[in-house]
C-alpha positions in Angstrom: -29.5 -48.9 36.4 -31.6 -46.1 34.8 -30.1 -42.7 33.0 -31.3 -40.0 31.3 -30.2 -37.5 28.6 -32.6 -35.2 26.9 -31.4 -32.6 24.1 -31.2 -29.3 26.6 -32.0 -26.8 23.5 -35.0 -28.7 22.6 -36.2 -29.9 25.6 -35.1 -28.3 28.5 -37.5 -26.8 31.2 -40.3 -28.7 30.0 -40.9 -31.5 32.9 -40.4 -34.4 31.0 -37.6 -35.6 33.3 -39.9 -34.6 36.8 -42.6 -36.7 35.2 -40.8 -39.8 33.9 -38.8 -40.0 37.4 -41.9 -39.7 39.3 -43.7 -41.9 37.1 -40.6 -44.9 37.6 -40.7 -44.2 41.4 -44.1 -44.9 41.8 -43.3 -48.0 39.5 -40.6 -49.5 41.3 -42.1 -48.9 44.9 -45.4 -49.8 44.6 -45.6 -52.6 41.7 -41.5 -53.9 42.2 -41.7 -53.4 46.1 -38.1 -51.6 46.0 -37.1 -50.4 49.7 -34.4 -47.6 48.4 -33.6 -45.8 45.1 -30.1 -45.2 44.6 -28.7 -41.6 42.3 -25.6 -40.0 41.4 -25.2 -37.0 39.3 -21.8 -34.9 39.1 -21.6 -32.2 41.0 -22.0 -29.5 38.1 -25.0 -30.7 36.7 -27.5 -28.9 38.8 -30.7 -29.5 36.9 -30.1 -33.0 37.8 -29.4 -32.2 41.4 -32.2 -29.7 41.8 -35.1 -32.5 40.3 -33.4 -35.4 42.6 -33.9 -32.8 45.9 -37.5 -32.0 44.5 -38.4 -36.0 44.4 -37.3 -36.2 48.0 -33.9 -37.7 47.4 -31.5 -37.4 50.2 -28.2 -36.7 49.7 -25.8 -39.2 51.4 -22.3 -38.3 50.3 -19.6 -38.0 47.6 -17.7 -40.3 45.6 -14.9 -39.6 44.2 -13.8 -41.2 40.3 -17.0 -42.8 40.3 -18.1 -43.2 37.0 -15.8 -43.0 33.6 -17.5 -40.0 31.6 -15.6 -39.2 27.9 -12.8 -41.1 29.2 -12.5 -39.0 32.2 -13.1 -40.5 35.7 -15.4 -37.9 37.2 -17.0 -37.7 41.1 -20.5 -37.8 42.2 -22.6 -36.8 44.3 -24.8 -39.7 45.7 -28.6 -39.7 46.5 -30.9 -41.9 47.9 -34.9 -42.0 48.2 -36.3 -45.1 50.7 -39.5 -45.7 50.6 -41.0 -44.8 53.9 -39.8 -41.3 53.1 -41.4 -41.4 49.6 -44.5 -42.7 51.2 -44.4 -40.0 53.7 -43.6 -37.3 51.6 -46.5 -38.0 49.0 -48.8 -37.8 51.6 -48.2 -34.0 52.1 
């Protein structure tokens, strides 16, 4: 499991998160082998949504009460990136 936070006032619009993500992908599908990437994000935070569409993510559905935020169960909206599409989409 991997998650990210940055301070948005300080750091926001800046590309650390675009860089870091594409810097783990290449990481866990080339040196660990991983066939799929799994993300979730909640369905208001569009920064994260709009970066896991730019990586090539594909969205695959919604869960609901997934994950207990500030002791509020809150839904999801669930991504995935395999590796043949990753590999394809680098190419181009």
């Amino acid at each position: 499991m991997y998650d990210w936070l940055l301070d948005r006032e300080v750091h926001s619009n800046q590309g650390y998160m675009t860089k870091s993500l594409i810097l783990l992908l290449r990481h866990l599908f080339n040196d660990f082998n991983f066939n799929r990437v799994e993300a979730a994000c909640v369905p208001n935070n569009l920064a994260s949504k709009s970066l896991l569409e730019r990586l090539g993510f594909d969205q695959e559905g919604y869960a609901k009460d997934y994950l207990r935020i500030n002791g509020k169960w809150q839904d999801h909206i669930l991504f995935s990136l395999r590796k043949k599409i990753y590999n394809e989409r680098r190419k181009t």
